[in-house]
C-alpha positions in Angstrom: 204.5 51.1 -1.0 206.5 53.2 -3.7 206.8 52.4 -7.1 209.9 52.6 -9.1 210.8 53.2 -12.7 213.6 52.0 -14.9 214.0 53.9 -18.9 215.6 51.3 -21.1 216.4 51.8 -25.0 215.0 49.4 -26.7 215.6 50.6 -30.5 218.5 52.5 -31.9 217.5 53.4 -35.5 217.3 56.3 -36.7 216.9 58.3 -32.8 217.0 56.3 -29.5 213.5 54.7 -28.8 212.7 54.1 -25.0 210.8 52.6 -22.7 210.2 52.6 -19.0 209.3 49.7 -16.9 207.4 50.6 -13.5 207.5 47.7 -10.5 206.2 47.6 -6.9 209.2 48.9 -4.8 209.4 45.2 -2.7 208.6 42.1 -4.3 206.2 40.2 -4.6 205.5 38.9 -0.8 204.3 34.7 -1.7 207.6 34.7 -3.8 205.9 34.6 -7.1 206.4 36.7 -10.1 204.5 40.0 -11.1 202.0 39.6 -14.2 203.4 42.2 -17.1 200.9 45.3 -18.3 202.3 46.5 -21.6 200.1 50.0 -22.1 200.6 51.8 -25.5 200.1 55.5 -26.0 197.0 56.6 -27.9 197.6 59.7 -30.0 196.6 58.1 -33.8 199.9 56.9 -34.4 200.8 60.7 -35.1 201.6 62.0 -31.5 202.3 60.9 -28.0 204.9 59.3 -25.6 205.6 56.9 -23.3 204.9 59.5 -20.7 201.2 59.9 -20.7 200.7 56.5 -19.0 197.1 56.7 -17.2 197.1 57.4 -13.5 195.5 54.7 -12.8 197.5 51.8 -14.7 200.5 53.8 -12.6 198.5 53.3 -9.3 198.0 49.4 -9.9 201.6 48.9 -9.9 201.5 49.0 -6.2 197.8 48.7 -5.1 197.5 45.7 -7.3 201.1 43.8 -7.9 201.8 43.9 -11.5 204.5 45.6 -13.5 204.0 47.7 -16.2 205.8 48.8 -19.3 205.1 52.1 -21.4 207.4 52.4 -24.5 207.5 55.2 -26.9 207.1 53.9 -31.0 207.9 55.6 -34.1 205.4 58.0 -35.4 203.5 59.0 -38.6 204.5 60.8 -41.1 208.3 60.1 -40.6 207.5 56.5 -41.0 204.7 55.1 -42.7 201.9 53.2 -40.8 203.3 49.5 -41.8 206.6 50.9 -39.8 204.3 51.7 -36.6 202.7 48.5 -36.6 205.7 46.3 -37.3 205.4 43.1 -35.2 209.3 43.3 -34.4 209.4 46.6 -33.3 207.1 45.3 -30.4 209.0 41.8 -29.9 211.9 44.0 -29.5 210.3 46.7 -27.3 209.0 42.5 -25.7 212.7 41.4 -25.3 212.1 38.2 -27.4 213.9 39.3 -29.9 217.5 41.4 -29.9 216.8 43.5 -26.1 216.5 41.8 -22.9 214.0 44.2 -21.0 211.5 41.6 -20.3 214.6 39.3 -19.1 216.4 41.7 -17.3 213.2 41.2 -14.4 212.8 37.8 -13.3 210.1 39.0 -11.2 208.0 39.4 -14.5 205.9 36.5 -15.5 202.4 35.3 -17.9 200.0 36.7 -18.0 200.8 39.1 -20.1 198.3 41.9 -21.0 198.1 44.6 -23.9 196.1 47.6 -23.2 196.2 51.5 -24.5 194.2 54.4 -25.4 193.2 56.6 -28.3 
């Protein structure tokens, strides 16, 4: 079973700010939804992307049924730290707020999980 990816722009200001959402190539075969992975890139809040997912959280996708989102954030110094940690910035990057992403997949349900690295 493949895995496919979908880059989405979830923020506009100042430079386009994606994010990619990986799901199992079929659906879910009981007809119920996919739990929801949201993994953050580690890099201090000065470097990284949306890009260095883990090979493993990209290998669950399939082997385990959930979906996964990896979104890029803005980084250190061109904002401060407050910016990078702004709760809205992730309802946003979420969907429950002005973008859709999360919506945009009925196959997504709870639970929802947080993870990244550093």
């Amino acid at each position: 079973m493949a895995t496919t990816k979908q880059t989405f722009v979830y923020k506009t200001a100042p430079v386009p700010i994606r994010l990619d959402v990986y799901l199992p190539s079929a659906p879910p075969s009981d007809g119920q939804g996919l739990p929801l992975l949201v993994w953050f890139h580690g890099g201090g809040l000065l470097q990284g992307n949306r890009d260095s997912v883990a090979p493993h959280h990209l290998n669950g996708v399939t082997k385990h049924g959930y979906a996964l989102i990896s979104a890029d954030y803005r980084l250190c110094p061109q904002v401060s730290v407050g910016e990078v940690l702004d709760g809205k910035q992730t309802s946003r990057m979420l969907g429950y707020n002005s973008h859709t992403v999360v919506q945009s997949f009925p196959c997504l349900h709870e639970p929802l999980s947080l993870c990244s690295n550093s």
